[in-house]
C-alpha positions as CSV (number, residue, x, y, z in Angstrom):
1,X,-21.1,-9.2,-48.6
2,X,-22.4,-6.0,-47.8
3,X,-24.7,-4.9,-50.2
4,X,-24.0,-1.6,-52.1
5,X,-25.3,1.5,-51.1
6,X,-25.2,0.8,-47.2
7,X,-22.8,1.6,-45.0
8,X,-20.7,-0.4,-42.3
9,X,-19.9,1.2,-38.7
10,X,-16.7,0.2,-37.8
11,X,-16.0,0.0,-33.9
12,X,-12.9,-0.9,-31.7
13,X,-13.2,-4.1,-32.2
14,X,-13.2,-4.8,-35.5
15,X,-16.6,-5.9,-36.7
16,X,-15.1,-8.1,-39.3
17,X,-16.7,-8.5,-43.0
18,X,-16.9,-12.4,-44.4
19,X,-19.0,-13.7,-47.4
20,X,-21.3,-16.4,-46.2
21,X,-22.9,-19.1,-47.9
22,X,-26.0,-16.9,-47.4
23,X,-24.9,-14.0,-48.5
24,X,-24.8,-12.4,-44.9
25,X,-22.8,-10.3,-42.7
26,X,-20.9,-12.7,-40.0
27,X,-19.2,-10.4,-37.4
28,X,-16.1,-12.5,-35.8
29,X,-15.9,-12.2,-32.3
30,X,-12.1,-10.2,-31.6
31,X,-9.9,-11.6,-28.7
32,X,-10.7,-8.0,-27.7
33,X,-14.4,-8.5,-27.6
34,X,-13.8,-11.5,-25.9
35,X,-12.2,-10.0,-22.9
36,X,-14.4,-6.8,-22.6
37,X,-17.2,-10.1,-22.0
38,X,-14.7,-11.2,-19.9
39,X,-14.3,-7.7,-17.9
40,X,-17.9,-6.8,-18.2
41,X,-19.6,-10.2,-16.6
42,X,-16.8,-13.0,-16.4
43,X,-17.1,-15.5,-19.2
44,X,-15.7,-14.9,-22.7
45,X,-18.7,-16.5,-24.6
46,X,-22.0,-14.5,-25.5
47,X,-24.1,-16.1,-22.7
48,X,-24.7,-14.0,-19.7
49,X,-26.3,-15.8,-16.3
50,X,-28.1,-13.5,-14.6
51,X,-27.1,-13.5,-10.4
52,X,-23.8,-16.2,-10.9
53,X,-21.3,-15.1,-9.3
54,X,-18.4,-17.9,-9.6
55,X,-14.6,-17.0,-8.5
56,X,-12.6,-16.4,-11.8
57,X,-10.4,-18.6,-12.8
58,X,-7.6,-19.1,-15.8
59,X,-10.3,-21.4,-17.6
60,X,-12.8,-18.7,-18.2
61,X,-9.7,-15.9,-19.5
62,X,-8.1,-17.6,-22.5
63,X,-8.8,-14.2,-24.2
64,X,-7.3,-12.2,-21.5
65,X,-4.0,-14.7,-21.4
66,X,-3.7,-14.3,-24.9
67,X,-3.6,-10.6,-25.3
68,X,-0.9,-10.5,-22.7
69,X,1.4,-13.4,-25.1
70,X,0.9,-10.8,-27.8
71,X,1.8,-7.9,-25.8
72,X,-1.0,-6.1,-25.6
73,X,-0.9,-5.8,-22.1
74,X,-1.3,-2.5,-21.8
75,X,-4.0,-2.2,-23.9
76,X,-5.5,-4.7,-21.7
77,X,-5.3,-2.8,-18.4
78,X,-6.6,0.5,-20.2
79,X,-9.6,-1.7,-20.7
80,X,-9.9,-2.8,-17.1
81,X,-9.7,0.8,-16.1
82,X,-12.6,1.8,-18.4
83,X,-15.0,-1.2,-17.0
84,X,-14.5,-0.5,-13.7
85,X,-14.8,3.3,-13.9
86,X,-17.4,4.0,-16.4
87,X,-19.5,1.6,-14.6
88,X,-19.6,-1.1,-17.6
89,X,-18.7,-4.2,-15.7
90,X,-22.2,-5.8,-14.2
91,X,-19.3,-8.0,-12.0
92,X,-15.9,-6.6,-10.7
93,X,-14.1,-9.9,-9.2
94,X,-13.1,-10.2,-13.3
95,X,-11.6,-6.8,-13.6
96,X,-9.5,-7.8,-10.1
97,X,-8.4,-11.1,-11.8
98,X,-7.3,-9.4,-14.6
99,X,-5.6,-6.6,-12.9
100,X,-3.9,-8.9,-10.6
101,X,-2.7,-10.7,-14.0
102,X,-1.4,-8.0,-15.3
103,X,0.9,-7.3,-12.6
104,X,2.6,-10.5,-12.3
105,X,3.0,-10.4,-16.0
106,X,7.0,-10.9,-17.9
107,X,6.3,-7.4,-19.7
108,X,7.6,-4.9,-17.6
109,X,5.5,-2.4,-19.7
110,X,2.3,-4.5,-18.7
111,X,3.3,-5.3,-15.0
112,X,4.2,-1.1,-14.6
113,X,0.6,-0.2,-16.5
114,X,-0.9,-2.2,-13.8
115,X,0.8,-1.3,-10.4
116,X,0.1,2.5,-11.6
117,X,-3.9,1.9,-12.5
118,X,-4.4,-0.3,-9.0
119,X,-5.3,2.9,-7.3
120,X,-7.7,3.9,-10.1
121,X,-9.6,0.9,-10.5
122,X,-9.4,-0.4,-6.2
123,X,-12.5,3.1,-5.3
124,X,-12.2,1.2,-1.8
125,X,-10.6,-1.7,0.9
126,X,-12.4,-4.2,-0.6
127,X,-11.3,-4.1,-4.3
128,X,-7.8,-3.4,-2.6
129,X,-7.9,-6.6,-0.7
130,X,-9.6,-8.8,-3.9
131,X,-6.8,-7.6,-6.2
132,X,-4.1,-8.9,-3.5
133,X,-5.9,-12.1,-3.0
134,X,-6.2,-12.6,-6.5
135,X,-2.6,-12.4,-6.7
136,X,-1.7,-14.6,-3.8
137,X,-4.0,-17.8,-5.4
138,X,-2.1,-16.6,-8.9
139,X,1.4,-17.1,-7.0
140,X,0.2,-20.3,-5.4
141,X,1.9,-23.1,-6.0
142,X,5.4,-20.8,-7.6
143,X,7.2,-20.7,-4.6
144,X,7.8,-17.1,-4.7
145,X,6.3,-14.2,-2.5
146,X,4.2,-11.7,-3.5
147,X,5.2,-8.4,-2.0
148,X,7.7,-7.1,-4.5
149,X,9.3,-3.3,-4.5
150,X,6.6,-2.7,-7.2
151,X,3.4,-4.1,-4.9
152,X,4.7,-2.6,-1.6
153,X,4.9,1.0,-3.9
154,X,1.5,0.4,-5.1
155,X,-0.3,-0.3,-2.0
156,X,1.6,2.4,0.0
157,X,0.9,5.0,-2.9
158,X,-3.1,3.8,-2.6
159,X,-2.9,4.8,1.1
160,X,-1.1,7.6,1.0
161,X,-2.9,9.3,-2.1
162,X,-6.6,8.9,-0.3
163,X,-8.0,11.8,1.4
164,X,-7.3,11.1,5.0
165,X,-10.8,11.8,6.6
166,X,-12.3,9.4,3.8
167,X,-9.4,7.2,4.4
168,X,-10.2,7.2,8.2
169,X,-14.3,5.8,7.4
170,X,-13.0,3.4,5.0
171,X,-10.7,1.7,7.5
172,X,-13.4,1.8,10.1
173,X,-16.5,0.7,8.0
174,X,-14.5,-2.0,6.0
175,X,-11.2,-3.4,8.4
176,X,-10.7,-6.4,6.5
177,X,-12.0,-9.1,3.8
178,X,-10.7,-12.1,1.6
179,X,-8.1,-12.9,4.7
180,X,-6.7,-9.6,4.6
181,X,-6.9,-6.8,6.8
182,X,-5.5,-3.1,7.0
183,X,-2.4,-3.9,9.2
184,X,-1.7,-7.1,7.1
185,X,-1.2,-4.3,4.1
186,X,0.6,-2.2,5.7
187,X,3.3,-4.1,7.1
188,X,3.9,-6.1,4.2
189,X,4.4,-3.0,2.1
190,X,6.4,-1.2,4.5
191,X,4.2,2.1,3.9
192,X,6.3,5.5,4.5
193,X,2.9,7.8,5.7
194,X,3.1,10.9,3.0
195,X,1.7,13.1,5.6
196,X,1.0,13.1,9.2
197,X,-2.8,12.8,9.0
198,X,-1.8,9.5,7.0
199,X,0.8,8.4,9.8
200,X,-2.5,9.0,12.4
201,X,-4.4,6.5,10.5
202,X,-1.2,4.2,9.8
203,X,-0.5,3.9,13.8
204,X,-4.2,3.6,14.5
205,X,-4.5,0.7,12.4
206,X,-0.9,-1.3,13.4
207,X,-0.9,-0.3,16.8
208,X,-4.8,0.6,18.0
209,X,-6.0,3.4,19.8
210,X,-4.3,2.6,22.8
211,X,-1.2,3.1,20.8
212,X,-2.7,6.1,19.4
213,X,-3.4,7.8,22.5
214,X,0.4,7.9,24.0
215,X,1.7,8.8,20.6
216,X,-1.0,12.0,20.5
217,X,-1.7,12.9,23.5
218,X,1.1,15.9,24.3
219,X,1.9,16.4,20.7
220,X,1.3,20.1,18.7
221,X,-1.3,18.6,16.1
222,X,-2.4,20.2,12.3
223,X,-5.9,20.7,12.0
224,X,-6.3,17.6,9.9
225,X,-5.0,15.4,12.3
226,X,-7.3,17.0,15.0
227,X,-10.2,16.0,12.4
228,X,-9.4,12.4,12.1
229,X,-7.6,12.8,16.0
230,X,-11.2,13.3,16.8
231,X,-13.2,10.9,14.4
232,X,-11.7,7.9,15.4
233,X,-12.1,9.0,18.9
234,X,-16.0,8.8,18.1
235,X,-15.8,5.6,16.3
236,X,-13.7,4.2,19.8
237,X,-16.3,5.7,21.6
238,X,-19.1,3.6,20.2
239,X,-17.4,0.7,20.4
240,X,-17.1,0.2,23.8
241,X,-20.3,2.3,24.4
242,X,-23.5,0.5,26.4
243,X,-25.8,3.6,26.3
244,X,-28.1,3.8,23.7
245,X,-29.1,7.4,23.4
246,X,-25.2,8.1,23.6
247,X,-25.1,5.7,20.4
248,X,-27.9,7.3,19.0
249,X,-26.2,11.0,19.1
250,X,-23.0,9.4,17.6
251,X,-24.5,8.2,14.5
252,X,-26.3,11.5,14.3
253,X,-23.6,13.9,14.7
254,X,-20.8,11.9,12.9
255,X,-23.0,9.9,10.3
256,X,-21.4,6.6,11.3
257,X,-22.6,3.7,9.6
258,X,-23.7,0.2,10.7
259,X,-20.5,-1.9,9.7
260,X,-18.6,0.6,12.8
261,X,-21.5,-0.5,14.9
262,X,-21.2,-3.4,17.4
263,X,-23.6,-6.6,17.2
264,X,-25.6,-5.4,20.1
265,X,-26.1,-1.9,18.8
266,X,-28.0,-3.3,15.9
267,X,-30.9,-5.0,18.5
268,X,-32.1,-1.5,19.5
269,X,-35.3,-0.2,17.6
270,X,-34.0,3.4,18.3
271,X,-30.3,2.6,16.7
272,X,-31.4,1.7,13.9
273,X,-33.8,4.7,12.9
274,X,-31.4,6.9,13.7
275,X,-29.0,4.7,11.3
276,X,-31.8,5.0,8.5
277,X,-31.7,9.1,8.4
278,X,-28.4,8.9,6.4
279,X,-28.2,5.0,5.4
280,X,-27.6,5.0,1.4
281,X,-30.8,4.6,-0.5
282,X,-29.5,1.2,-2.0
283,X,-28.6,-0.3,1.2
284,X,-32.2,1.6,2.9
285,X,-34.6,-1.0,-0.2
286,X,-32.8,-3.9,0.6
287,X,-33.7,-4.1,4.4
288,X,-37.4,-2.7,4.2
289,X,-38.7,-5.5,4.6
290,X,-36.4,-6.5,7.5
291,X,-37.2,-3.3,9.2
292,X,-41.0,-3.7,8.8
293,X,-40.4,-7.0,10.3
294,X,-38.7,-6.0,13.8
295,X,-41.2,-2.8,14.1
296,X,-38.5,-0.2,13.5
297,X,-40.4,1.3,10.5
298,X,-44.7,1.2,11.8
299,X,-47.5,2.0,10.3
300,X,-48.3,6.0,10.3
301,X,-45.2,6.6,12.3
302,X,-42.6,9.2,11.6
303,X,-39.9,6.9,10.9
304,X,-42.1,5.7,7.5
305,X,-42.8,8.8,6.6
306,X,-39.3,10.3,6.5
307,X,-38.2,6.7,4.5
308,X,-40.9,7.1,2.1
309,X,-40.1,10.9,1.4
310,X,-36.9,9.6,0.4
311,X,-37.7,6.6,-1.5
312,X,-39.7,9.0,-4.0
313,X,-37.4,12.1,-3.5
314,X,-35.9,13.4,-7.3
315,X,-32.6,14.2,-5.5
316,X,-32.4,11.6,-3.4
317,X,-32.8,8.9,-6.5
318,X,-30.8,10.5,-8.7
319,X,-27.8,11.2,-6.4
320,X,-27.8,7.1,-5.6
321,X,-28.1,6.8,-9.5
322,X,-31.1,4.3,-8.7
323,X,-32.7,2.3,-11.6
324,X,-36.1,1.2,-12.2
325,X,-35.5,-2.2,-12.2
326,X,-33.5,-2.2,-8.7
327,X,-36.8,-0.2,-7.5
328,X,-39.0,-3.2,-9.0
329,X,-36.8,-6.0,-7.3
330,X,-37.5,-4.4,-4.3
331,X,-40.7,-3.4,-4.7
332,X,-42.0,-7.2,-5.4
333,X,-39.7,-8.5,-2.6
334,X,-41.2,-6.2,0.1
335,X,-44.7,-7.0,-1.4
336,X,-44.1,-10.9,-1.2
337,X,-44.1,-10.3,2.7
338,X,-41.3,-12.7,3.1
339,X,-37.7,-13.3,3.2
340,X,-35.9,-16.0,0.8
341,X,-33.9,-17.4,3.7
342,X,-34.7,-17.4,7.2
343,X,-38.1,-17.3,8.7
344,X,-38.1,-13.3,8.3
345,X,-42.0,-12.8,7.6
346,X,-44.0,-8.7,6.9
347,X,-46.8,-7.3,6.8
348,X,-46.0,-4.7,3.3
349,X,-47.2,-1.3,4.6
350,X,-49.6,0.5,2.1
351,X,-47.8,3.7,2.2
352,X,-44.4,2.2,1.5
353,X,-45.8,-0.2,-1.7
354,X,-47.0,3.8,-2.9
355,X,-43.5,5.4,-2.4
356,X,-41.9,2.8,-4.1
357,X,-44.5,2.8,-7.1
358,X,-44.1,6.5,-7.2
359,X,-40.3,6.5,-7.2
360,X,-40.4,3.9,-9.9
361,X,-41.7,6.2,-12.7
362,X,-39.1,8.9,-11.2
363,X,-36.6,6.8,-11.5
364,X,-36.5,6.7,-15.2
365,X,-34.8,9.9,-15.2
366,X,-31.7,7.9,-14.5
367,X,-31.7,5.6,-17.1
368,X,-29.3,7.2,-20.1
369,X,-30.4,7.2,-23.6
370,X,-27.7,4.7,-26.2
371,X,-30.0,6.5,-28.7
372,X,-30.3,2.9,-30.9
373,X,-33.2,2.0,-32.9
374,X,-35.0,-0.9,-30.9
375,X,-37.5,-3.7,-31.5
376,X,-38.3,-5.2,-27.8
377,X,-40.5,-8.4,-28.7
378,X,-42.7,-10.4,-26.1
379,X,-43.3,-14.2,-26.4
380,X,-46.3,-14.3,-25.4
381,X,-47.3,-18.2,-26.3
382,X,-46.7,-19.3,-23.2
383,X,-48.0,-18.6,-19.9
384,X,-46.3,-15.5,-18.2
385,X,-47.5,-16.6,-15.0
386,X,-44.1,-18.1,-13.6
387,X,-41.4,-15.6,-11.7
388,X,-38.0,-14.8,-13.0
389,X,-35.5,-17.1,-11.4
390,X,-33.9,-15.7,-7.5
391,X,-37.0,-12.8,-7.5
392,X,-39.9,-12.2,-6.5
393,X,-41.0,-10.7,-10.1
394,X,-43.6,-12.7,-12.5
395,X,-42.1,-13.0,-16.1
396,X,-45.0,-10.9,-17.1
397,X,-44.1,-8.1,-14.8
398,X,-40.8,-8.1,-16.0
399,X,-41.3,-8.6,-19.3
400,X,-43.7,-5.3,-19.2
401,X,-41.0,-3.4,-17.3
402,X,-37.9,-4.2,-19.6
403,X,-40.3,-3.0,-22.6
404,X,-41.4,0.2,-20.8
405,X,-37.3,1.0,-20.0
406,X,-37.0,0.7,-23.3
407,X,-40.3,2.5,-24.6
408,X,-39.8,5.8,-22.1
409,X,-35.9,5.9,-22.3
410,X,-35.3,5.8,-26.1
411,X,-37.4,7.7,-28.9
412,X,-36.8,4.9,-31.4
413,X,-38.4,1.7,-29.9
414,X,-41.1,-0.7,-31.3
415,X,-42.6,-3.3,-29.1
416,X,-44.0,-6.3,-30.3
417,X,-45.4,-9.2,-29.0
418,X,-45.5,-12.8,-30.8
419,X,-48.2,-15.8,-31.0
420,X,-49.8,-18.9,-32.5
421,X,-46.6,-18.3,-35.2
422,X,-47.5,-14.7,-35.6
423,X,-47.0,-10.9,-34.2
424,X,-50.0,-9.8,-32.5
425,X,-51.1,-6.4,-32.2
426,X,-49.4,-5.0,-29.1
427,X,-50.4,-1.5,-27.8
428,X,-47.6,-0.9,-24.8
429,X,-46.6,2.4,-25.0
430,X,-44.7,4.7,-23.2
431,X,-47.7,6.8,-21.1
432,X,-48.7,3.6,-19.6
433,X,-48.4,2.8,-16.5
434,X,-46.8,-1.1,-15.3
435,X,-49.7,-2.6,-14.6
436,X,-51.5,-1.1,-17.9
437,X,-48.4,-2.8,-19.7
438,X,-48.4,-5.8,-17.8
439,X,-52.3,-6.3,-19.0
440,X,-51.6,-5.6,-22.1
441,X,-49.5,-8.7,-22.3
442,X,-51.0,-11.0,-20.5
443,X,-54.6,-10.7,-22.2
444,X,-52.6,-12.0,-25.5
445,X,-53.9,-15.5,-26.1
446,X,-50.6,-18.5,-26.2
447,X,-49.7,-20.7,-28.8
448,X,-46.7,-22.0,-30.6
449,X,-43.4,-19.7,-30.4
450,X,-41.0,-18.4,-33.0
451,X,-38.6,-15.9,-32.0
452,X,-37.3,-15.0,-35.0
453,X,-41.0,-13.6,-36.3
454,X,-40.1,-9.8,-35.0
455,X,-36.7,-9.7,-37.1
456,X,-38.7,-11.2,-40.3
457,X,-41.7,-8.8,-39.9
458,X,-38.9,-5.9,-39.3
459,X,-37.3,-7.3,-42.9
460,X,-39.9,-7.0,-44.6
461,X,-41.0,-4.0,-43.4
462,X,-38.2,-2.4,-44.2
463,X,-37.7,-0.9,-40.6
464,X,-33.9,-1.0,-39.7
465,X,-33.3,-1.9,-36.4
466,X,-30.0,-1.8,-35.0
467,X,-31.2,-4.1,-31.4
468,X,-33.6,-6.6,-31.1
469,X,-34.6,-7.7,-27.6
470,X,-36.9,-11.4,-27.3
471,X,-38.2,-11.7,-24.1
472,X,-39.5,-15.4,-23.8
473,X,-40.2,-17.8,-20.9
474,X,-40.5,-20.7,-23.4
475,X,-37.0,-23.6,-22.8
476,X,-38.2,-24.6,-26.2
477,X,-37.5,-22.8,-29.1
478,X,-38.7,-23.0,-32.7
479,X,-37.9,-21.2,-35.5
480,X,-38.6,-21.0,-39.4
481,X,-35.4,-19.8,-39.9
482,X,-32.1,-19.6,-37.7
483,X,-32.0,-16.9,-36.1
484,X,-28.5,-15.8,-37.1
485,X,-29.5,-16.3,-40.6
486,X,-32.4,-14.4,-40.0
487,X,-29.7,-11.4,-38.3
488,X,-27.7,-11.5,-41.5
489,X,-31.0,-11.1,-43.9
490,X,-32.0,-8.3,-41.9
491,X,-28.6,-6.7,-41.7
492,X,-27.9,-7.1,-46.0
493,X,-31.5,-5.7,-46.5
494,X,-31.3,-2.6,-44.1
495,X,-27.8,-2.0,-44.0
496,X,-27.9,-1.6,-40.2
497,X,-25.6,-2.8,-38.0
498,X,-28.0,-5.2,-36.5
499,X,-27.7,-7.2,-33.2
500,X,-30.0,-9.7,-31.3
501,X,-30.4,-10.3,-27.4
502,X,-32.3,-13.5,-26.8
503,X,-33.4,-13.5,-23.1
504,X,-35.1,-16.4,-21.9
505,X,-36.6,-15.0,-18.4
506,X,-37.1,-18.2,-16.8
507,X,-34.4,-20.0,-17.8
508,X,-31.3,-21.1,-16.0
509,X,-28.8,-22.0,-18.8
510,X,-30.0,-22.4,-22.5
511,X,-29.5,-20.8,-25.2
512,X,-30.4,-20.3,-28.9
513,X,-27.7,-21.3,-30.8
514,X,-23.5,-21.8,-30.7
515,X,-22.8,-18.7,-32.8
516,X,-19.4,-16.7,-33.1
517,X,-21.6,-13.5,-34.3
518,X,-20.3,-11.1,-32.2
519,X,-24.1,-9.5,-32.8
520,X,-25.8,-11.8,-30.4
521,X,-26.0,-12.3,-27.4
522,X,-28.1,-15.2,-25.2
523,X,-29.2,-14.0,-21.5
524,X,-30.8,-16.4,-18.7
525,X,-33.2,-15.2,-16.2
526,X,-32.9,-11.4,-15.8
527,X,-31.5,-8.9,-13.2
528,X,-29.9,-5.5,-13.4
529,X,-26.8,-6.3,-15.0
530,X,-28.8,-7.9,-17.8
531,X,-29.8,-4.3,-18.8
532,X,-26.0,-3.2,-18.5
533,X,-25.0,-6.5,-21.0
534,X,-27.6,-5.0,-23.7
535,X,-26.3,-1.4,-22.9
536,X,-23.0,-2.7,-23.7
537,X,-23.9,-5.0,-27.0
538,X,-25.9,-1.8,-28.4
539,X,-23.0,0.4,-28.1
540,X,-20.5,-1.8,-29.3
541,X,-18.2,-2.1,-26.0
542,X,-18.6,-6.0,-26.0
């Protein structure tokens, strides 16, 4: 039991209080917990895979099913609206699955929950047509159809409530996916248009623009049809266009983006830089080095120069919301000069490598504060030489840049690094720079590993922590103690709410120990999401 005189957070989902053998605190993981894993990376248990993505299935949502059985379906889709809108799910295929679920569900309650949210949580054509698959492999194999009053209502109300000039890019940039398109939508839900702009993009997506043209062509229009009248002129117009520098002024003047570009389009130098003036910062770091490759971006021409003002422009980062890690992946992919697939080779130009080095420190700015207390320890005892599975980043560069996140972003954080069955003295602090860091770790000498050393030393120490983070490359774990036991010592002692991420950076699929302590969590390899999981364990939401 707890011990008295500290207290005991209580969250959402129940942190529940048993007597162990021990003496400790054992949290039991909640069916609720379970499917906020579920919604937030696609498995129910508290191992996270960093880059898997599987299709979903019934096998990996017992929790999910369950909640329905119990009526708590509604419940359920609130939390699929959260995930998907507040940014919390590292993967959204499980949120789809879910919704999808919910909407074929006996509860009327849960099946209306779910038609109403599909708008909220489908931001664009591509959720819209996962969600509908989902629910045709769901129907498979039940002899019945899909396309119900409540569906066809859904869908049409997702058309007709989108802004029609937005509506009119999305249906250009992303016309169909998952064996679905816009016209297959439409005609199965029997879609009234609410307005005539909405009836414009309806006809031009049934009927084409040849069908658009007689319907428009003597008619008295509104100003907004006139807009999109005239935008999907331009996207028809480039289509069937041969003559690059009339491409190159339509992408200019009407920002169009690659995916309402033809094939061909895409071999001209010229095309593409004017694409990268407005190409989204995300998409603009994943093809530097593809661009480097074909000429388009050169050394000391004007082309670099505009990419890299961007690349380390304040606004520009923090209107795309880009991390420091994403900057990192791409920052060590450009460097490694090659492609993974294809025979895609680079020389990494100087100037770029400095932009994206520069806009990595800037880029911190973006990272939010969960305003925990934190203890980020670093095995050290063996080699961090190897690379992080499916990047091109050395553990030892990662491990250095998952302790400065946590160093520069929140005011309580220790970081300690572990040897030869001992902490080590460790001096990465938040003023230094990545490579300072990385030297830091890397001059510790190796030697036998036990990850539970940082949760004894904070014990004993009587530092509460509320998240330890063990970064280790090492398959083989040894311990003095288990580290759950360990957990619960620390937890009775400090009366903090105490949790524990192992994350083995090189490893593709162990893990510590079979716990249902809903305060730890076991993550292999490392990307992104990774960081999201830990965001989400420290503030309770999983």
């Amino acid at each position: 039991m707890e011990p008295s005189g500290s207290t005991t957070i209580a969250s959402s989902n129940n942190h529940t209080q048993n007597s162990t053998g021990g003496g400790g605190c054992l949290w039991e993981v909640s069916e609720k917990a379970r499917l906020c894993r579920f919604l937030c990376y696609g498995s129910e248990g508290d191992i996270y895979t960093a880059r898997e993505e599987g299709r979903v299935s019934m096998e990996s949502a017992v929790a999910l099913l369950s909640l329905l059985q119990e009526g708590r379906g509604a419940e359920v889709v609130e939390e699929i609206k959260r995930f998907t809108q507040d940014e919390r799910a590292v993967r959204l295929g499980p949120s789809f699955f879910a919704l999808a679920l919910c909407t074929q569900h006996s509860e009327l309650k849960t099946r209306q929950a779910a038609f109403k949210a599909l708008k909220e949580v489908c931001r664009d054509p591509a959720h819209l047509f996962s969600v509908i698959q989902y629910k045709k492999e769901l129907k498979e194999g039940m002899k019945c159809g899909i396309w119900g009053r409540a569906l066809r209502k859904a869908v049409s109300d997702w058309y007709n409530e989108q802004d029609a000039m937005s509506l009119a890019v999305a249906v250009t940039k992303c016309k169909q996916r998952e064996g679905w398109s816009h016209q297959d939508l439409l005609r199965l839900a029997h879609t009234k248009p609410a307005n005539e702009a909405i009836a414009l993009i309806s006809k031009y997506v049934t009927k084409g623009w040849k069908g658009v043209q007689v319907a428009y062509a003597d008619k008295e229009n509104s100003e907004e049809v006139v807009k999109v009248l005239s935008y999907l002129e331009v996207v028809e117009k480039v289509k069937h266009s041969c003559d690059e520098t009339e491409v190159i002024n339509l992408i200019e003047e009407h920002k169009l983006e690659r995916e309402q570009l033809l094939t061909d389009h895409l071999k001209s130098k010229q095309v593409w830089r004017a694409l990268l003036k407005e190409m989204p910062l995300h998409s603009v770091l994943r093809i530097l080095g593809r661009m480097t490759s074909n000429k388009i971006l050169e050394p000391g021409g004007s082309e670099t120069q505009a990419v890299c003002d961007r690349i380390q422009s304040e606004t520009a980062l923090k209107k795309a919301k880009i991390h420091p890690f994403s900057i990192l992946l791409a920052s060590e992919n450009y460097k490694r000069g090659q492609g993974y697939q294809g025979k895609t080779k680079w020389e990494p130009d100087s100037s770029i490598l400095r932009a994206m080095d520069s806009a990595f420190y800037k880029s911190f700015m973006n990272v939010e504060p969960v305003g925990k207390r934190f203890v980020v320890a670093v095995d050290v005892s063996t080699s961090l030489s190897s690379v992080v599975p499916g990047t091109s980043i050395s553990t030892a560069v990662a491990a250095a840049a998952i302790t400065m996140i946590f160093a520069r972003t929140e005011a309580d954080t220790q970081v300690l690094a572990y040897s030869e069955g001992a902490l080590v003295p460790c001096t990465v602090s938040a003023d230094m720079t990545l490579a300072q860091a990385t030297v830091e770790l890397v001059k510790i000498p190796g030697g036998s590993t036990d990850c539970t050393l940082p949760i004894i030393w904070a014990t004993e120490n009587g530092k509460a922590v509320d998240m330890f983070i063990i970064l280790t490359n090492n398959p083989l774990w040894a311990f003095t103690a288990s580290p759950v036991e360990s957990l619960q010592k620390h937890r009775q002692k400090s009366g903090a709410n105490s949790k524990l991420v192992m994350c083995g950076l090189t490893s593709i699929g162990h893990t510590i120990a079979d716990t249902e302590d809903r305060g730890l969590m076991n993550i292999c390899g490392f990307d992104l999401g990774a960081l999201s999981v830990i965001r989400n364990l420290a503030q309770d939401l999983i």
